[in-house]
N, C-alpha and C positions, 0 to 999 in steps of 0.2 A: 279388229276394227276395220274397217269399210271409208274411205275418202273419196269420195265423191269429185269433178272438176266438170264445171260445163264452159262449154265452149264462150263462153260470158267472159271469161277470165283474160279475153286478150283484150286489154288497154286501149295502151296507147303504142302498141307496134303492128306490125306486118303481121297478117293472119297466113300469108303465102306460105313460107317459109316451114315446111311442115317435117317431120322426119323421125318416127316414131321408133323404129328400130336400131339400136345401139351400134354404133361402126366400132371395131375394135380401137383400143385407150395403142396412139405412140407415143414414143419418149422421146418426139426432139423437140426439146424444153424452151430454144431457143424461138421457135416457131408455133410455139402456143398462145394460145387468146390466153388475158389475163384480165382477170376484174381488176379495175380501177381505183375504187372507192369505195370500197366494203360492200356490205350486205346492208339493205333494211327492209323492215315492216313497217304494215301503218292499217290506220282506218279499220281493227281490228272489233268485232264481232261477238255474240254468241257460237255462229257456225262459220268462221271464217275470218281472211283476211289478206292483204295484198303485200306481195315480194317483189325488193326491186334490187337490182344490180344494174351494172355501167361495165361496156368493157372496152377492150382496147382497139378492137378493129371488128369489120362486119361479120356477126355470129349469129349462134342459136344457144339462144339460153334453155338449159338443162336444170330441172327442180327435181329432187327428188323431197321426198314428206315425209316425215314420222311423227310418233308419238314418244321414242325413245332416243335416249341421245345418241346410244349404241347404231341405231339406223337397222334393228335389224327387222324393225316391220315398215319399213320404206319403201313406196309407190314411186315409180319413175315417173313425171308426166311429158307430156309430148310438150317437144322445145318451140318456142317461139322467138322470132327474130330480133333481133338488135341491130339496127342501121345506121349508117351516116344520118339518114332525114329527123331521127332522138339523139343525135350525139352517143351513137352505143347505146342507150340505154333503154332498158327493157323491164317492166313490170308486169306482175300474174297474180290474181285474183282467186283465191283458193278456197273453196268453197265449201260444203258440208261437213264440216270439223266437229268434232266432239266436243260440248261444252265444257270450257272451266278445264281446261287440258294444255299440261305446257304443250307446245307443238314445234319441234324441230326443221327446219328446214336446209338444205345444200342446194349449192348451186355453181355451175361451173358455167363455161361457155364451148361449144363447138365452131371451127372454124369453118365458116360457110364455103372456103372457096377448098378444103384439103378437110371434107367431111369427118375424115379417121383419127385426124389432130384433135386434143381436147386438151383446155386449161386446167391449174388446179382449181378444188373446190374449196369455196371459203361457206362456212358453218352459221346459221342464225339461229335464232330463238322467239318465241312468243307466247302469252298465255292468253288463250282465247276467251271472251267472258263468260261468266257463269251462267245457269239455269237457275239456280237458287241464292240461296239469301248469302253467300260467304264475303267475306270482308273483298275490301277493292281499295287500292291503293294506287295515288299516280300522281305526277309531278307536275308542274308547270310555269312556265315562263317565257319571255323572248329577250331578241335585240343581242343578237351576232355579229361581232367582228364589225361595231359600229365606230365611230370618232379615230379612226385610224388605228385603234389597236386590233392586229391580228394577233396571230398564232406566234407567241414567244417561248419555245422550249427553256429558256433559264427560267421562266416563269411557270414553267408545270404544262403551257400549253393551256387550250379552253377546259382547266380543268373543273369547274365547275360541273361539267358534264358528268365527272369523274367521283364530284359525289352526290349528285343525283342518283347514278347508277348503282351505289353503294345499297340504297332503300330497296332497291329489286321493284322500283315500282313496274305498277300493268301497264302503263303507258304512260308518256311525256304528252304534256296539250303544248303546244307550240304555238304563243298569240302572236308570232309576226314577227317583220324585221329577221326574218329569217339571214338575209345580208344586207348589207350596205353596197347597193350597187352605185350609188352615188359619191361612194367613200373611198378616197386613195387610200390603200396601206401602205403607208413607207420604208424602208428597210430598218431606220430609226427613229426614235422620235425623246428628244429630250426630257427628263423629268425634271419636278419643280427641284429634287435634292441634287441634282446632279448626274445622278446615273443616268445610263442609255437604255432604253427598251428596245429591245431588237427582233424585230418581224421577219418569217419568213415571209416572201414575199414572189409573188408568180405575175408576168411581164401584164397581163391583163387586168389588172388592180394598179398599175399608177396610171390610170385614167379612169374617169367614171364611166360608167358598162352604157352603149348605144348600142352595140351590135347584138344580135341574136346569140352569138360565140363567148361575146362579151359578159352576156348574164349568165349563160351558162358557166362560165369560169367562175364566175364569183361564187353559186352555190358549191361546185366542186373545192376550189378552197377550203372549204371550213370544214370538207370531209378529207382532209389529208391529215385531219389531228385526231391522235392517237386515241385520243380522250370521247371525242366524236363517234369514231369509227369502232371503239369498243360498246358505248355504249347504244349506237345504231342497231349493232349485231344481237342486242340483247333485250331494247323495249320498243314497242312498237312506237311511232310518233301518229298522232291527230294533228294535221298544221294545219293555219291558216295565214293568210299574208296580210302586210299593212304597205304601207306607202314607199319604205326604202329599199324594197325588191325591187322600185321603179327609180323613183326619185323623190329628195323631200319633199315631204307634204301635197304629194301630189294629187289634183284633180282634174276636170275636163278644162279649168281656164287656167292651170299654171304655167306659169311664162318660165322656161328653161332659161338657166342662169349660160352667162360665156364660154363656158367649158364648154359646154354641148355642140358638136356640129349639127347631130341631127335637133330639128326646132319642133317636130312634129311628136307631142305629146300622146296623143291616142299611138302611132305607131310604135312610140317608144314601150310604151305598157302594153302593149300586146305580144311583144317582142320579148319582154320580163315576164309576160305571164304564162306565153311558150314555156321557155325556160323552166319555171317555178313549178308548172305541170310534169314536166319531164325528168324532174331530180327527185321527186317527195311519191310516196307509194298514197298514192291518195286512188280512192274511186271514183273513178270518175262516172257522171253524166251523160247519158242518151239523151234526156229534154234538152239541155244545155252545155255543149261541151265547153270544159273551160270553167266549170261554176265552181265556186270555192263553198259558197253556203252548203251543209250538208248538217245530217240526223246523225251522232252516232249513238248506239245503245250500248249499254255496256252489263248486260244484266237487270234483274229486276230491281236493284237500288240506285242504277244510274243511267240519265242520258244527257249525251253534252249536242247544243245546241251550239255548231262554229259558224259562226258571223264572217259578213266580208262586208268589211264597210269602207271600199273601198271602188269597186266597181260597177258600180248606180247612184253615186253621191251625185249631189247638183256642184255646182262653183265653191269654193271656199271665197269666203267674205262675209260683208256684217252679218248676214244672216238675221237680222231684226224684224222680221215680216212677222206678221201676227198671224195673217192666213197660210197657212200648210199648203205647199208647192214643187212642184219638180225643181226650182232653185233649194230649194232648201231638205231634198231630197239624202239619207243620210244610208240608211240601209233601201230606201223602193219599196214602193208599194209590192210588188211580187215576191218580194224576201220577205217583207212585211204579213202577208198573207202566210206564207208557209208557217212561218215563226209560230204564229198565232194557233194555226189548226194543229203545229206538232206538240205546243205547250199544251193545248188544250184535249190532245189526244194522248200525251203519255201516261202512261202508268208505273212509271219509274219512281220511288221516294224522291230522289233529288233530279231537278233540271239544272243541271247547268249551264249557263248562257255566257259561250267562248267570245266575249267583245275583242276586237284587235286595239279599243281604245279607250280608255275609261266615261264614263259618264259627268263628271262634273270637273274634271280639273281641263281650268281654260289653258287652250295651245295657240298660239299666234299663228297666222301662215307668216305674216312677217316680224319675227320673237324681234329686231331690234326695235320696231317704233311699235310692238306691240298693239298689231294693227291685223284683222282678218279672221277671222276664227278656222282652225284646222281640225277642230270638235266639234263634239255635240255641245258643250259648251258657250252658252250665249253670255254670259255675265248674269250677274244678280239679277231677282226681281221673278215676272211670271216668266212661262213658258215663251221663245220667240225660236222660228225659223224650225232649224232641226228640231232644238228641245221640244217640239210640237208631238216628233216623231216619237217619242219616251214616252211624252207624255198621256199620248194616247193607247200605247205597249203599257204601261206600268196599269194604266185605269180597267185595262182588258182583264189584265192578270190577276187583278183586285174581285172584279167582279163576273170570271169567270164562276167560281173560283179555281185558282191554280195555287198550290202550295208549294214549298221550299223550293225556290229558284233562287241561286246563290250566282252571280257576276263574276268572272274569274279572268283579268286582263293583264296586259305589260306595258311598253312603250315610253313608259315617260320616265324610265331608268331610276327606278327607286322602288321600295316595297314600302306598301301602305296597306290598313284596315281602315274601309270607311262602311258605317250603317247610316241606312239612309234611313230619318225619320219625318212621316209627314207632318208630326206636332212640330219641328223646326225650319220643313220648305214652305214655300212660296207657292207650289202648286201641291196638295193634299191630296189628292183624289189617289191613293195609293197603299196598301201595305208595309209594312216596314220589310228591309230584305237587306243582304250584308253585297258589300262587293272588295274582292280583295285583287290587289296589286303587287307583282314582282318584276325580277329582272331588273338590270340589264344580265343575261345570262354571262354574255363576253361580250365586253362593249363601256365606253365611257357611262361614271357615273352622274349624274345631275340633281335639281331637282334642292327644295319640295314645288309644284306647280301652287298658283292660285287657283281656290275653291269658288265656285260660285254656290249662293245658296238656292238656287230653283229650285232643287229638287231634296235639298235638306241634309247633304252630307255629313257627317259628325266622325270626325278623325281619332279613329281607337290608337292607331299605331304610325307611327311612321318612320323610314330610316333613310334618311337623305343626307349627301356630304352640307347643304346648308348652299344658299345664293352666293356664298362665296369663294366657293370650291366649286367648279367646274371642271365637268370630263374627266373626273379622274380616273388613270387607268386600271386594271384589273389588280394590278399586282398593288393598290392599298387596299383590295381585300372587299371593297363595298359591290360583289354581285351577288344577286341574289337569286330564289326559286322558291316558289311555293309547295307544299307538301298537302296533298290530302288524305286522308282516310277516311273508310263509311264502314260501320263496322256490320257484319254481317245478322247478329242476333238484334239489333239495337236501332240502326240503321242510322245512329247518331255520325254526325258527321266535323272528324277535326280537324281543320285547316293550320299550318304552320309555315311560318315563312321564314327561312332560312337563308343562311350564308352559304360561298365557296367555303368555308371551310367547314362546314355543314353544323354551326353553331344556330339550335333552336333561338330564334329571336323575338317571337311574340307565336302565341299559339290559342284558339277558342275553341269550342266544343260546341256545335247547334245540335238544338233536338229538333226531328222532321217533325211537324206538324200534321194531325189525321187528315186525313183526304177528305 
């Protein structure tokens, strides 16, 4: 086998730092670079896919590649830097890979300033997508370490992760909320029975994240559990972010509550979005650096289509305007336009379309007087404001034609099946199509939202503690994650949405639809 790497592969580090020839391995253990935070993959491919580590002090990250876990057809490739300017951290883009092939990866670090010193090596894994028609399986959900619960070892830790992992899926889809940078973790927090829930806890988490360092800490967190980092090492993640990488419900006019020193919102989310780019093995963007919207394929029965609906939105408010506006701006017309040409160009059985928010369940920006919309969600009735923006996405998709595009989101801390039918909305001009809801991965549970009917939701499933149970922590058991399969001969595709303790909870079967 033949692996291929072009020089495309460096990121988001120092292309400088170059040093292809091996210095002999020392043993003073004390004075070795050590990874951080485990290993991961992401944004993973037919022929390819991106490696990332974090390490402890200024290095050169060392990949070696196989196809065997043995390593013994292993390609060295030339190391690339890891600096103060990413927090350590270093990602590689790995290219020309053999379809549908687990793919091994190592990686250690080199100490840039005592060349001959080198760290241990920590081991990953990935399965690259297929060329043909074979089954495909993979998970998904969000909403980490939100409402004050972190990482509690008498509680197993974010074991949820723990049995996601269990499925061996090809990849986790990550809809956001990846952390609560907004969110103190405590070292305690009392439950309703009495007991104490007890958080690890790292001095940058009892304050909500302003600093650059600040958001960095808070992803690094949620990769200290055991749970996380094993399963990092072994599926690749697709993320996309939503609003509490920054802050709640944030958009260009939210007024930062009194915690905040810094008041400057645009600085603040550029500063979270640094960050968010520098922890997640994502591909990045030559047109746009920083862009989160991205294609992935995953084979000829799949491609998922990740949304960022969060950095081109207009103001959060009534949003009642009839005529379609950069106030009312949800996804932009330029994500807008991509969307459109890539649904209409794939050839994939299934699109899936990664929203970081659901489509009809109303979110307040101010949930106490229930006032402002933090959704595409306008309330009952026709199309207003955003829902302009669906509306006009859903009539495209009708009348391209586009077939089997399936919705697949988190956020609003519950698992739900809704099919939208336009015999039941308010605005028809649509096909019917299903969109399913999981999560909180690790994170208080909520929830059920109110439904508006514009666009015809009809609730198959739902599993919520109830309006009267709020934020309940992980350890009563209500987190959840989605499971899909597409099956290879059939290309029938089954959705299941599950618990932490990976109790099948509701599950359907669609058949794709001819092209």
């Amino acid at each position: 086998m033949t692996i291929k790497f072009s020089r495309r592969r460096f990121l988001s580090t120092s292309a400088g730092a170059l040093g292809a020839i091996a210095m002999p391995h020392l043993s003073r253990a004390a004075d070795r670079p050590a990874i951080t935070h485990g290993v991961q993959s992401g944004d993973v491919t037919v022929d390819g896919g991106v490696v990332w580590a974090r390490a402890d002090r200024p290095s050169q990250m060392l990949v070696d590649v196989a196809t065997t876990e043995s390593f013994k057809d292993a390609r060295a490739l030339p190391p690339i830097a890891a600096l103060p300017e990413s927090d350590f951290t270093a990602k590689m883009l790995l290219e020309n890979l053999p379809a549908g092939q687990d793919i091994f990866y190592r990686v250690r670090f080199r100490d840039l300033s005592h060349t001959a010193i080198e760290g241990e090596p920590a081991v990953g894994r990935f399965r690259s997508a297929p060329a043909d028609r074979r089954d495909v399986s993979f998970v998904w959900g969000g909403d980490v370490a939100g409402q004050g619960w972190g990482i509690n070892p008498d509680d197993g830790g974010m074991f949820t992760f723990s049995a996601m992992r269990k499925h061996r899926p090809d990849f986790l889809l990550h809809s956001g909320d990846t952390i609560y940078a907004d969110g103190v973790i405590p070292s305690e927090v009392k439950l309703a029975d009495g007991k104490i829930w007890k958080n690890v806890t790292i001095p940058e988490k009892a304050k909500v994240a302003e600093t650059l360092d600040e958001f960095r800490a808070a992803h690094k967190y949620n990769f200290t559990d055991d749970n996380v980092r094993a399963f990092n090492a072994e599926v690749p993640i697709f993320v996309q972010w939503d609003d509490h990488e920054v802050t709640n419900n944030w958009s260009p006019s939210k007024e930062l509550p009194a915690t905040y020193k810094e008041r400057n919102i645009t600085l603040l989310a550029a500063r979270a979005a640094r960050a968010f780019h520098e922890m997640y093995p994502m591909r990045e963007s030559i047109v746009e650096p920083g862009r989160v919207y991205r294609q992935i394929s995953y084979g000829p029965h799949l491609d998922v289509f990740v949304l960022d609906e969060r950095s081109y939105r207009g103001p959060n408010g009534a949003n009642q305007e009839t005529a379609y506006g950069p106030a009312a701006y949800f996804l932009g017309p330029d994500q807008m336009a991509w969307l459109k040409r890539g649904l209409l160009n794939s050839r994939a059985t299934w699109k899936v379309i990664a929203s970081d928010m659901p489509l009809s369940l109303i979110v307040y920006d101010d949930a106490a007087n229930k006032k402002g919309s933090e959704a595409f969600a306008q309330g009952d009735g026709p199309p207003r404001g955003r829902e302009l923006e669906i509306a006009d996405l859903l009539r495209f998709i009708k009348m391209a034609p586009i077939r089997n595009t399936v919705w697949l989101t988190a956020d609003v801390h519950y698992a739900a099946a809704h099919y939208y039918d336009p015999n039941k909305a308010q605005f028809q001009d649509f096909e019917p199509f299903w969109e399913f809801v999981s999560g909180p991965l690790h994170a208080g549970t909520f929830g059920p939202n109110e439904l508006d009917n514009t666009f015809g939701p009809d609730v198959r499933f739902i599993k919520a503690p109830g309006l009267d149970k709020q934020n309940l922590p992980p350890s009563a058991g209500m987190q959840f994650f989605g499971h899909v399969k597409i099956d290879g001969a059939s290309g029938q595709m089954t959705v299941t949405l599950r618990d932490r303790a990976d109790v099948a909870l509701w599950s359907t079967t669609l058949d794709p639809m001819p092209a």
